[in-house]
C-alpha positions in Angstrom: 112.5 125.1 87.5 116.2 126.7 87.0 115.6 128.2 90.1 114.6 125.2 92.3 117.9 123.4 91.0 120.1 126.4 91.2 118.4 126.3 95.4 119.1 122.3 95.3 122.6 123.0 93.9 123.9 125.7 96.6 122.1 123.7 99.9 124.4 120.5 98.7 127.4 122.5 98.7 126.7 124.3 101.9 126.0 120.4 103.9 129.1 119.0 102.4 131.8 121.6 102.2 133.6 120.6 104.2 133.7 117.5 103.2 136.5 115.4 101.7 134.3 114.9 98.8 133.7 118.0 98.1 137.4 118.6 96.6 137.5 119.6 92.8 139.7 116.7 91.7 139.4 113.6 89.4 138.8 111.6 92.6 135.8 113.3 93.6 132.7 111.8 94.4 130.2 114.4 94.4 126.5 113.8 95.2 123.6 115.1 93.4 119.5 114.8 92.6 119.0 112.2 90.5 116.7 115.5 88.4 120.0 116.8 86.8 121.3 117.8 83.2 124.8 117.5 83.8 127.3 114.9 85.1 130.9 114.7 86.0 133.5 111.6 84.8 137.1 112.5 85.4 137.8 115.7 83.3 134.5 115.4 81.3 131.6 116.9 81.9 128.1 115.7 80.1 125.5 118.1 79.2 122.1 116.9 77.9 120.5 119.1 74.9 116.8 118.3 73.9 118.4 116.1 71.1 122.5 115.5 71.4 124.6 114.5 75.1 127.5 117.6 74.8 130.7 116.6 76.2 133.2 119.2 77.5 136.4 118.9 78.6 137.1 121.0 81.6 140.5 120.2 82.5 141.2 123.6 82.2 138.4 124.7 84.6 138.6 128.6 83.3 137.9 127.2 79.2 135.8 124.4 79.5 135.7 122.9 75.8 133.3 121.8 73.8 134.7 118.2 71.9 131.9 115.8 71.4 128.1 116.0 70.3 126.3 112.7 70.5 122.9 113.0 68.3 119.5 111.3 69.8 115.9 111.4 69.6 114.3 114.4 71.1 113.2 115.0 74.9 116.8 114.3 77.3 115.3 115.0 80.6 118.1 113.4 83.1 121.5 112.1 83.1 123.4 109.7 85.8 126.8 108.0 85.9 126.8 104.2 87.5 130.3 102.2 87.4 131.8 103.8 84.4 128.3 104.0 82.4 126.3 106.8 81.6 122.1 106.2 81.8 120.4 109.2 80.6 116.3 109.6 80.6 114.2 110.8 78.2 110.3 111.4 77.4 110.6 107.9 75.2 113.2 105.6 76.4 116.6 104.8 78.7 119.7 105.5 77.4 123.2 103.6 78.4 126.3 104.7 77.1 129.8 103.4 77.0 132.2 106.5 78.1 135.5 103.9 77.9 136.8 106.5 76.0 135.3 109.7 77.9 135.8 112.1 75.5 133.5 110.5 73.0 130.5 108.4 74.6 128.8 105.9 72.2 125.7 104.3 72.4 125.7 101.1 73.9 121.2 100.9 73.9 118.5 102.5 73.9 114.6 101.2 75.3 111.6 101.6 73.8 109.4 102.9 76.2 106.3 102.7 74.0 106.7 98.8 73.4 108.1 98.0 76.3 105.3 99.0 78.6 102.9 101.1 76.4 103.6 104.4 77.4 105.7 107.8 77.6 106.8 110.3 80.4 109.6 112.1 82.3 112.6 109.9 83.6 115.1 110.3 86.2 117.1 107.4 86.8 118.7 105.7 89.7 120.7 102.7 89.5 122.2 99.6 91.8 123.9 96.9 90.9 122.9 95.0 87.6 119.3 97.2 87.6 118.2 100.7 86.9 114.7 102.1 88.6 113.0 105.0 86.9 110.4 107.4 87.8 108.2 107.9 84.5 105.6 111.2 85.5 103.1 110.4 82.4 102.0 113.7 81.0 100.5 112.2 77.7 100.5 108.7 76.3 101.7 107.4 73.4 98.5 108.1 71.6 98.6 112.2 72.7 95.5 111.7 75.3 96.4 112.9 78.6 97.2 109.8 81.1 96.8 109.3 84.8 99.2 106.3 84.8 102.6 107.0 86.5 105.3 104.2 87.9 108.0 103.4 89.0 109.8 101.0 86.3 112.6 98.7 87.2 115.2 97.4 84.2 117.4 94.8 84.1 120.6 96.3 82.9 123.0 93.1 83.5 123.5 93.3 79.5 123.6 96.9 79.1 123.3 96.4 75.4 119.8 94.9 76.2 117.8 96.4 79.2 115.1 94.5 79.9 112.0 95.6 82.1 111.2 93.6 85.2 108.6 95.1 86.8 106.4 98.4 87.0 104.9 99.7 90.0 101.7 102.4 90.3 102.9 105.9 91.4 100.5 109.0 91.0 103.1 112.0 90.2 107.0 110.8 90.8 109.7 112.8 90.8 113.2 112.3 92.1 114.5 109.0 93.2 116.9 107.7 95.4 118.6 104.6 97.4 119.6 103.4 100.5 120.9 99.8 101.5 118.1 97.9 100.2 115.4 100.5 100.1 114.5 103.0 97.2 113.0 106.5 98.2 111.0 108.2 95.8 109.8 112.2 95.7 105.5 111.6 94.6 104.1 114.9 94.2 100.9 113.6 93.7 100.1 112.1 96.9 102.5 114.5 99.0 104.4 111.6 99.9 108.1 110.3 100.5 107.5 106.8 99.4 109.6 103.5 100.3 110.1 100.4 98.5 111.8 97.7 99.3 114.3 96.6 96.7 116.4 93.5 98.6 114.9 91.1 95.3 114.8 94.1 92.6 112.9 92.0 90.4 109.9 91.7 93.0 109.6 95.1 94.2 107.5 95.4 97.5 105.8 98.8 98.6 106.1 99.4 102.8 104.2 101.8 104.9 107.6 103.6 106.0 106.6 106.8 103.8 107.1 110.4 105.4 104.8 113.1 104.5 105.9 116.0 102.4 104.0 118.4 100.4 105.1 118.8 97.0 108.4 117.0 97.2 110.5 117.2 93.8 114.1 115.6 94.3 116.5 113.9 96.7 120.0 113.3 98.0 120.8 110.4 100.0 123.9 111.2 102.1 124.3 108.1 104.7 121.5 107.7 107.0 120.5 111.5 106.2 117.4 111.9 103.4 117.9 115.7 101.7 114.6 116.3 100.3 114.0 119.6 97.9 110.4 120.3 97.9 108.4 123.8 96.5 108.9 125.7 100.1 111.8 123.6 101.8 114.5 121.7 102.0 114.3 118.9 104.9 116.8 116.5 106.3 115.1 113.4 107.4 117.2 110.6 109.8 116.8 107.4 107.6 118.8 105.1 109.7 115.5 103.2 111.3 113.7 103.5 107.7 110.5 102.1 109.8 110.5 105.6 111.8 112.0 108.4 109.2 112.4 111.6 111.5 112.8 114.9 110.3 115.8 116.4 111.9 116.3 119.9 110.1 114.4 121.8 107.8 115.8 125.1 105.4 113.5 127.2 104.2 113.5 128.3 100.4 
């Protein structure tokens, strides 16, 4: 698993470095997976644990400092930063956290999973606007029998002190997620499938037939009308600016 990141991580510096965004300053607007442990606001960086979000401070980029540990329930699986908030995934519910003061990020909510729509699993996060979609990979539900049922779940996060569920959606083994104007791309292992939804009313989701076949495909970046997808053997670059014909136009081998 370390490795496949440590693969995802090098690739995105290699398309992009020569980009403007690419710089190591506080303006910098890097682009990532939405499968990632760590994220970057200002001089802070955020580091999930099983149980506690770390915060360093890495102005001084040869001591980065440990300054904050933010205790939760166990199981952290993925972190993102959306307009000044922080949404971390775990194997029970969605985290949002106020970082208004960076160097110590409170809790502003946390879902229950569980009641909210009966079951657990894995959660990488991707957000737009005043709602959050989430891949949940069910290994096990709440009851410890092993589960078939996988979706994609949309919240509303207009009060981020209260996210509410809007809608859940079938998916047989997600992984990474990712958007694009009005259409969400999602990594499904299970059917070997880059799926598309249509997200222009977020709280009816629709399912296309736009998908592009991959085998095994874990996480994405969305970089303009360019699709990065990491898979087991490959990382492809798919043209997504006519999302009705997705076209691979360059493929890097693992």
């Amino acid at each position: 698993m370390m490795k496949k990141h440590i693969y995802f991580a090098l690739f995105v510096l290699l398309v992009s470095g020569c980009a403007k965004d690419a710089a190591y300053d506080d303006g910098a607007v890097g682009k990532s997976g939405s499968i990632t442990r760590f994220a970057v606001f200002q001089h802070y960086m955020y580091v999930l644990n099983q149980n506690e979000i770390q915060t360093y401070d890495i102005q001084d980029k040869a001591h980065p400092a440990l300054i904050h540990r933010l205790p939760t329930d166990y199981g952290l699986e993925t972190i993102t930063i959306y307009e000044g908030t922080v949404f971390v995934g775990s194997t029970t519910a969605l985290y949002l956290l106020d970082i208004s003061t960076p160097a110590e990020p409170k809790i502003l909510s946390k879902s229950d999973r569980v009641a909210d729509i009966g079951f657990t699993g894995c959660d990488p996060v991707a957000v737009k606007g005043n709602y959050a979609y989430s891949t949940i990979k069910i290994i096990e539900n709440a009851c410890g029998f092993i589960s078939a049922e996988s979706a994609l779940v949309v919240y509303d996060v207009t009060d981020k002190t209260d996210p509410n569920v809007v809608g859940t959606y079938p998916l047989s083994m997600p992984n990474g997620l990712g958007y694009q104007g009005n259409y969400l791309f999602v990594c499904d292992e299970g059917t070997d499938q880059l799926e598309v939804f249509d997200i222009s009313d977020p709280t009816a989701v629709k399912t296309t037939s736009y998908g592009y076949a991959i085998t095994d495909p874990f996480d994405l970046i969305v970089d303009g009308q360019r699709l990065i997808v990491s898979s087991k053997t490959d990382f492809l670059i798919l043209d997504i600016s006519d999302v009705a014909q997705i076209r691979k136009v360059g493929q890097i081998t693992k």
